[in-house]
C-alpha positions as CSV (number, residue, x, y, z in Angstrom):
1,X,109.2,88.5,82.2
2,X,112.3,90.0,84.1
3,X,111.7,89.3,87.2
4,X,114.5,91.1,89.0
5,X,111.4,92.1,89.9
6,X,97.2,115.0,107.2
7,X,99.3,117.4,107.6
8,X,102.1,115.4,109.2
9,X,101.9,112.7,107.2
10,X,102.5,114.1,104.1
11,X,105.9,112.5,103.3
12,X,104.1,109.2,103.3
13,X,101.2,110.9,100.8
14,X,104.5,112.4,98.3
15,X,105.9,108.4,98.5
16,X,103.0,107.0,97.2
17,X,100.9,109.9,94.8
18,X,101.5,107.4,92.0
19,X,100.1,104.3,93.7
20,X,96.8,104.9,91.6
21,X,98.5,104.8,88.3
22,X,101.0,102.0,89.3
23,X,100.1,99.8,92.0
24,X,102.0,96.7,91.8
25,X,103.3,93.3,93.5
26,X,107.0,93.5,92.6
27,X,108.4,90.7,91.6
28,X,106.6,88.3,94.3
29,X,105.4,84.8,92.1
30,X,103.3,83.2,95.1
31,X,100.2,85.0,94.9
32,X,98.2,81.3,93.6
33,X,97.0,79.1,96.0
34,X,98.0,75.7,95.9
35,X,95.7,73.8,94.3
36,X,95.8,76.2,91.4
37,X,97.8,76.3,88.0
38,X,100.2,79.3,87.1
39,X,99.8,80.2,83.6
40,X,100.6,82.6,81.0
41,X,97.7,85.8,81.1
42,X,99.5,87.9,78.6
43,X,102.4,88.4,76.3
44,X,104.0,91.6,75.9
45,X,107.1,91.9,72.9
46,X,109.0,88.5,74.1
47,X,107.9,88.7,77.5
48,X,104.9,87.3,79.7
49,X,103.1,88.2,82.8
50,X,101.7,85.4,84.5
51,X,98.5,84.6,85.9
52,X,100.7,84.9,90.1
53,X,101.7,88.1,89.2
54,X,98.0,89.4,88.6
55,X,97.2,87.5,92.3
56,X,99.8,88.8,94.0
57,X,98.9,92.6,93.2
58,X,95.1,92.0,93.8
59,X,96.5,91.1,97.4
60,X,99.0,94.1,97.5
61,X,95.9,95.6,96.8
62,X,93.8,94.2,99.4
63,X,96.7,95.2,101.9
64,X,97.0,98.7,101.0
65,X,93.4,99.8,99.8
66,X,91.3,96.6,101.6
67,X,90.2,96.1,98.3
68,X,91.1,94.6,94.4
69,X,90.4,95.8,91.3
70,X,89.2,92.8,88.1
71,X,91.7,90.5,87.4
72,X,91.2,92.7,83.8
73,X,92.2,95.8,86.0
74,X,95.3,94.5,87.3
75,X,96.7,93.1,84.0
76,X,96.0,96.7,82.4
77,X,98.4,97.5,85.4
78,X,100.6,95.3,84.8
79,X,100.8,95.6,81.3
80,X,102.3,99.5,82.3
81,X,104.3,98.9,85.3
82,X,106.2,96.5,82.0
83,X,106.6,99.8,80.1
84,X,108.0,101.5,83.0
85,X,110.2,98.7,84.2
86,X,111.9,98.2,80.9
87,X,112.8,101.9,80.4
88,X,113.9,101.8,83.9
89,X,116.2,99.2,83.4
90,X,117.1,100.6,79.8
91,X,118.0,103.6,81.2
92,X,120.5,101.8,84.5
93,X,118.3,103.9,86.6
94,X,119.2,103.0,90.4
95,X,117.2,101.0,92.4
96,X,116.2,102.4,96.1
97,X,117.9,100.6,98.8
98,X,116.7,98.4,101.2
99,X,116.8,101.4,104.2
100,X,114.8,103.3,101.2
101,X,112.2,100.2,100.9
102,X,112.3,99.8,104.7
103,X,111.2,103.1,105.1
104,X,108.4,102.8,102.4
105,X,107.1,100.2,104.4
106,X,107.2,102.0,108.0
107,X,105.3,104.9,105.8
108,X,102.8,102.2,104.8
109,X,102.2,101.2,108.1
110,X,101.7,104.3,109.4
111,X,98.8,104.9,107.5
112,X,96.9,102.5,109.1
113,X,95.0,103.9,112.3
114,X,96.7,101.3,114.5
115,X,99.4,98.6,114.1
116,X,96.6,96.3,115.3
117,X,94.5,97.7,112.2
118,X,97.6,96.7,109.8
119,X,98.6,93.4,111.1
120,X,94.9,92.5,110.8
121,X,94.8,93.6,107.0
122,X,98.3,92.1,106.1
123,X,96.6,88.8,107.6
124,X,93.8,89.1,105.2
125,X,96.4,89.6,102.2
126,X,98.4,86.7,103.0
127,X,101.4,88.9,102.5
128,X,104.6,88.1,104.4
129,X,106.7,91.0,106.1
130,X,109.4,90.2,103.2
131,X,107.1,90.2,100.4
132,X,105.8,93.6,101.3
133,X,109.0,94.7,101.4
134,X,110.1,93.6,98.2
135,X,106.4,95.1,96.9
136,X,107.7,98.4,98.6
137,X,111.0,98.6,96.9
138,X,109.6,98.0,93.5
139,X,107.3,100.5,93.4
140,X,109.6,102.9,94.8
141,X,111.9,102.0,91.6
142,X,109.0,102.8,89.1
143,X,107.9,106.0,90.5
144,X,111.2,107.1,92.0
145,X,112.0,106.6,87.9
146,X,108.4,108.4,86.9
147,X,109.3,112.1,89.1
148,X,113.1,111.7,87.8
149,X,111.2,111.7,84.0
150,X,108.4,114.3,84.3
151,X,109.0,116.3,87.5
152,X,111.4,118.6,85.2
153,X,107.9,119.1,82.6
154,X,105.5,119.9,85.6
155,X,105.0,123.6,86.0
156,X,103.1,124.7,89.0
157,X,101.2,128.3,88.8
158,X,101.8,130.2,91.9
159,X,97.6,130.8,91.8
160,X,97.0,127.1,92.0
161,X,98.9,126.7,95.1
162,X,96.3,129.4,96.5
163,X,93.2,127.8,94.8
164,X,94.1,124.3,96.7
165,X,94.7,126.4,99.9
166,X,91.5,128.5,99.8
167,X,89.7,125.4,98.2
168,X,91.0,122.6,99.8
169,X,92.6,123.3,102.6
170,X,90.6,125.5,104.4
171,X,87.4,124.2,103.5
172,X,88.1,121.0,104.8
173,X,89.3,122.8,107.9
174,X,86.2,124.4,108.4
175,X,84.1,121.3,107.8
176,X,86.1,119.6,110.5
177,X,85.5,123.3,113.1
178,X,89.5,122.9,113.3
179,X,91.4,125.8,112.9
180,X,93.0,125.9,108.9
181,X,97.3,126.1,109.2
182,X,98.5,129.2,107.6
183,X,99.4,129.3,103.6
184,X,103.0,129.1,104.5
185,X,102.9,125.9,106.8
186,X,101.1,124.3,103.7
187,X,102.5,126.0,100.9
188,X,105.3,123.2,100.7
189,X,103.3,120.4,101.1
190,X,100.6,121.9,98.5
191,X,103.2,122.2,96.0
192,X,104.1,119.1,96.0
193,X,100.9,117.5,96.1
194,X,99.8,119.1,92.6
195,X,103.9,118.5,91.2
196,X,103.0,114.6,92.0
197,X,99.7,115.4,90.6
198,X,101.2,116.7,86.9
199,X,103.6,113.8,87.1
200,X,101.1,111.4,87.3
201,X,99.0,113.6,84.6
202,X,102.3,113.5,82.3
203,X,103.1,110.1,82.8
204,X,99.4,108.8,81.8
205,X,99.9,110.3,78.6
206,X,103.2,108.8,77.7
207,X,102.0,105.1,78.9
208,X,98.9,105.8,76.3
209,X,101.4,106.3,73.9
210,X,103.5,103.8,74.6
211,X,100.7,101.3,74.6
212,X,100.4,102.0,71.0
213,X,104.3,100.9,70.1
214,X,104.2,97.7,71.9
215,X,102.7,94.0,70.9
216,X,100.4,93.2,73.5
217,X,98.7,89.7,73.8
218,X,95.9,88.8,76.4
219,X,95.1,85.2,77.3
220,X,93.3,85.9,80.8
221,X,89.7,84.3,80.4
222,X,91.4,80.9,78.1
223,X,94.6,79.0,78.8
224,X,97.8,79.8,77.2
């Protein structure tokens, strides 16, 4: 595998919209324990993901969500962020820097309701300050590549803007007896909630796609 592997918040929200549809560990190998054996889980055209690489996401994911999906999840996740990485690199598209990564990671942090709160859950993940930040920089590469692809196909009606206001917005607002901010403080960051939204949308359909072009071997439940 090549391994060169709210309202005020919303930047942080923009940075990660994609985090659903590609969550992933980077390039970081040292998600196994010890004691266990690294292993081949899957080979994709003449390359391999290995059995660390589905560990250390299901502790990226621990760290970010408090939670993992299956070990057949994560490969599945895998499996894509590989599709995105290679027309990535195909393509020369730049790689953020490390103020850009940096930055990803002060976002990160900032969603937690205290420092105390994430320094507790980076405990649990077993993830090192570096690591995250490595983490951080390669997932800004794959969706900083994703918007760059579909963000020029996403076409936002001017009455779903509203809708999300009206619908959204305000409604949630109201639930929380705060007062809603006007359609023009939100209209921005509305905007580009449902842009990241059809990005996400329009990449979905080309990984399905691309899933079908590929040679894809699974070995996770026997050795390899």
């Amino acid at each position: 595998m090549n391994r060169t592997r709210k309202s005020a918040r919303w930047p942080f929200i923009v940075i990660v919209a994609m985090v659903a549809l590609l969550l992933l560990p980077g390039t970081f190998c040292g998600g196994l324990r010890a004691e266990e054996i690294d292993r081949v889980v899957a080979r994709i055209e003449n390359d391999v993901i290995l059995l660390s690489d589905v560990r250390a996401l299901s502790r990226y994911q621990q760290l970010v969500d408090g939670k993992s999906e299956s070990d057949a999840q994560i490969l599945d996740r895998l499996i894509d962020q590989w599709v995105v990485r290679s027309e990535a690199e195909t393509s020369r598209f730049p790689r953020p820097s490390d103020t850009d990564a940096q930055r990803a990671v002060e976002h990160l942090k900032k969603s937690f309701a205290s420092p105390e709160e994430y320094q507790a859950r980076q405990k649990t993940s077993g993830l090192t300050d570096a690591q995250i930040q490595q983490m951080a920089a390669e997932q800004l590469y794959l969706t900083n590549y994703l918007d760059s692809r579909f963000r020029p196909a996403v076409h936002i009606d001017p009455k779903a803007v509203e809708d999300f206001y009206n619908q959204g917005v305000v409604v949630r607002a109201k639930e929380r007896g705060e007062t809603p901010p006007t359609f023009e403080a939100s209209r921005d960051y509305i905007q580009e909630v449902l842009i990241q939204q059809g990005i996400t949308e329009e990449a979905n359909h080309w990984l399905n796609e691309s899933r079908d072009r590929i040679h894809v071997e699974k070995f996770l439940n026997g050795p390899s």
